[in-house]
C-alpha positions, -999 to 999 in steps of 0.1 A, spaced: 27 61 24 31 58 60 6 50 89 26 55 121 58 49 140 82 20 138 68 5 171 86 -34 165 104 -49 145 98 -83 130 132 -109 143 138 -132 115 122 -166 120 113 -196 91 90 -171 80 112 -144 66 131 -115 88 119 -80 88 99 -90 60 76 -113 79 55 -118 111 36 -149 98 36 -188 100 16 -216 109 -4 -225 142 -15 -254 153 -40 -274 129 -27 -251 106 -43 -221 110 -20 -190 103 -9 -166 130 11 -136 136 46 -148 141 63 -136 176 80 -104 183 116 -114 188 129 -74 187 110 -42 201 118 -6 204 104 28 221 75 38 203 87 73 184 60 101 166 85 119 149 87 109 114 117 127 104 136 117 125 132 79 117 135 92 80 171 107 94 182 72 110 172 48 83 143 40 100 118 46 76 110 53 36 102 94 29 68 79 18 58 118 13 88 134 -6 84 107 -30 44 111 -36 50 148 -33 69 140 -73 36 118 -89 16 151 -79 39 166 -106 23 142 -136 -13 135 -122 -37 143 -144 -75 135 -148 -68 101 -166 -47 92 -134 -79 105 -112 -103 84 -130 -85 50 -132 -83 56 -90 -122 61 -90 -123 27 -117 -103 8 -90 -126 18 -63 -156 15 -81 -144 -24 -92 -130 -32 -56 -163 -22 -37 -183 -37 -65 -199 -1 -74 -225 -3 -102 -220 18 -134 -237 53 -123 -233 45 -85 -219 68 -60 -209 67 -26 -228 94 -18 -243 100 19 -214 73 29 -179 78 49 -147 68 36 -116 67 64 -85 70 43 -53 53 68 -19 62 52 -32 88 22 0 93 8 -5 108 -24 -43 120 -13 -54 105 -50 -74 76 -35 -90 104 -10 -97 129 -37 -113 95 -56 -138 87 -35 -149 125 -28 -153 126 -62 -176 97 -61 -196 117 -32 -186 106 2 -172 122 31 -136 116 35 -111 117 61 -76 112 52 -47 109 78 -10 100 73 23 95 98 42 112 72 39 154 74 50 152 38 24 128 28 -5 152 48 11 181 26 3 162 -5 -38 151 4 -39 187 14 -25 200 -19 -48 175 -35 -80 186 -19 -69 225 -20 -67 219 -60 -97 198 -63 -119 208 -33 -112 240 -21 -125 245 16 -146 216 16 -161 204 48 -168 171 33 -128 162 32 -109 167 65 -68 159 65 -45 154 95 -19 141 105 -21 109 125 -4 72 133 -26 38 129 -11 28 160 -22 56 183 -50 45 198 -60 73 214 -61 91 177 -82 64 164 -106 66 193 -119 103 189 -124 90 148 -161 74 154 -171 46 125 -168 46 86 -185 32 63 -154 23 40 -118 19 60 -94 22 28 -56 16 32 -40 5 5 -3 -6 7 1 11 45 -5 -10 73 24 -29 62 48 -4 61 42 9 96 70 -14 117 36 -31 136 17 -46 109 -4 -72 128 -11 -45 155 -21 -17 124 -40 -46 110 -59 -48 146 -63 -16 154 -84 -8 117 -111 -33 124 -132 -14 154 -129 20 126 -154 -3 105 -190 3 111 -215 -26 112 -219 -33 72 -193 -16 62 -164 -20 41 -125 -26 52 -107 -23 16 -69 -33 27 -35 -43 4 -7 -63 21 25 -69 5 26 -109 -2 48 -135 16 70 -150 -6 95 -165 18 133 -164 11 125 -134 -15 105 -114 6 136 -115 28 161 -106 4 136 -79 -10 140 -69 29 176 -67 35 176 -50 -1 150 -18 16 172 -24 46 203 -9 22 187 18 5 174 36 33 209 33 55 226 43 20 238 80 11 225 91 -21 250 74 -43 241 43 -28 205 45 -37 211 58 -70 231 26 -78 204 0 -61 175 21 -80 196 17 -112 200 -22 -104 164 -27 -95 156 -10 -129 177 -29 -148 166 -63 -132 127 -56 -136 135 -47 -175 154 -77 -176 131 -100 -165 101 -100 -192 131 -104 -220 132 -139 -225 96 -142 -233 99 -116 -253 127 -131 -278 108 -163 -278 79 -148 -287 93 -127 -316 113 -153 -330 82 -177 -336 67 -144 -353 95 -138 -373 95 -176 -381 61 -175 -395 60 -141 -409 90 -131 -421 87 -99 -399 90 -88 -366 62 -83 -348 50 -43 -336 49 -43 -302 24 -12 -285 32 14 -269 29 5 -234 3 24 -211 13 59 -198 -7 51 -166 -8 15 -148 -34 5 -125 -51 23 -99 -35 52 -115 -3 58 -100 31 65 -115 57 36 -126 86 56 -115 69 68 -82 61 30 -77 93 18 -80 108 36 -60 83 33 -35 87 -2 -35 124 -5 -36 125 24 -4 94 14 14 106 5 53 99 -4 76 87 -38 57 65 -69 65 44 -94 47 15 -117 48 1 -148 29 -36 -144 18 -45 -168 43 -32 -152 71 -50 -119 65 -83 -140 55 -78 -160 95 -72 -129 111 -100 -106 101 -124 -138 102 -119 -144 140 -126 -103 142 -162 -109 126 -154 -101 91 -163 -116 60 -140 -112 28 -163 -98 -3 -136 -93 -27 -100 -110 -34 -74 -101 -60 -40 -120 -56 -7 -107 -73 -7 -149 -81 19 -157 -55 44 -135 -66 59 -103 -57 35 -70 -47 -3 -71 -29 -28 -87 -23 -59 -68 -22 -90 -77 -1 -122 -64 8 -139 -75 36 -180 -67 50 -178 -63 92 -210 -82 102 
């Protein structure tokens, strides 16, 4: 997914490089860190694709729309349903739902399944061609679901948008090379009452930053390169659960004389996206930056918000989701 242009980079600081804007104020409060590196603001995302700027966010969601299927539709409209705390039967019907960054378009097509009027926008041209594929499939011709193309820090885009009453971007704003300025520039699209519905990548210090130098790699690699650190990545997330795994079949043995079945793993995971797709969204996504949930909680607080809704990937690695109510 992609929101708009590079416009800064992140200088590295006791808070992580590229991966990280944030650390503490005074009387600890959290803050965004300071911009050590800047460059011209560019609207052409191709061409940062071309220089290793940026993640092809949309040539890569462009593949999930090759194995989504109504199962993957309906766990999206689950996860909305659970993150704006949705009642069994309850719609959002007669509400608007701002989509920043739709990459795939399956979290737009979710909620105008669940009734509202959506407008979906994406940096990425690739990523628009995917939420218009989506609601071409789905919703031919409706008026209800509009799609363009559009960057989270163009101000004067946002501007002619007007108010919603849900602002959804989910894994996005940190993605766009600005973070704390995408972060910013969200809140005012939030109409009194409403609903901001946001993921951040998490700040895990030292990793975060060799997670960041890793992204750096892939997307200045040639395609040999990225094979390899793909193939790596694989290898070390399959690697990881093993231990546990042995330990835990070896008491079972122990006390059974058999090894234990183990299921069949999910086809879909959460939110209903694509394990593959996800991957490799995570290993290519740059331009990179993260955030502790304290941080985000500060900064939308002193902007009049109020946080309804937390989920924490427990201080390790991936987002942290929040929902928060403008007041």
């Amino acid at each position: 997914m992609g929101a708009g242009p590079a416009k800064q980079r992140t200088g590295d600081h006791h808070r992580g490089a590229a991966a990280g804007g944030v650390r503490a104020g005074p009387g600890g409060r959290w803050h965004p860190g300071p911009t050590l590196r800047s460059r011209a603001v560019t609207t052409d995302a191709a061409a940062e694709i071309a220089a290793g700027d940026r993640f092809a966010f949309g040539e890569n969601w462009a593949r999930f729309l090759e194995v989504l299927d109504d199962d993957r539709i309906a766990a999206a409209e689950t996860s909305l349903r659970t993150m704006l705390d949705l009642p069994d039967g309850d719609e959002l019907t007669g509400r608007s739902f701002l989509d920043i960054g739709s990459g795939s378009g399956l979290f737009s097509l979710a909620a105008r399944n669940l009734g509202a009027t959506v407008h979906s926008f994406d940096f990425d041209p690739h990523s628009v061609a995917c939420t218009t594929e989506l609601r071409r499939r789905y919703h031919p011709g409706d008026p209800d679901w509009t799609v363009q193309q559009g960057s989270v820090l163009d101000p004067g885009y946002l501007a002619g948008l007007g108010l919603f009453d849900i602002v959804y971007s989910w894994g996005v704003l940190h993605h766009t090379g600005a973070m704390w300025d995408a972060l910013a520039n969200v809140a005012p699209l939030v109409a009194p009452h409403g609903r901001l519905f946001i993921a951040i990548y998490n700040d895990q210090g030292t990793a975060s930053n060799r997670w960041a130098r890793v992204k750096r790699r892939y997307n200045q690699g040639g395609p040999g390169q990225r094979r390899a650190i793909l193939a790596g990545v694989r290898a070390y997330e399959a690697a990881k659960p093993l231990p546990t795994l042995v330990a835990s079949q070896a008491y079972y043995l122990a006390q059974h004389g058999r090894l234990r079945h183990l299921p069949k793993a999910d086809v879909a995971p959460a939110r209903g996206m694509d394990r593959d797709r996800d991957l490799i969204d995570w290993v290519g996504g740059w331009p990179f930056e993260v955030a502790t949930p304290e941080a985000i909680f500060d900064f939308y607080r002193e902007r009049g918000f109020t946080l309804v809704h937390l989920a924490t990937c427990g201080g390790g690695l991936g987002c942290n989701e929040f929902v928060f109510r403008r007041d």
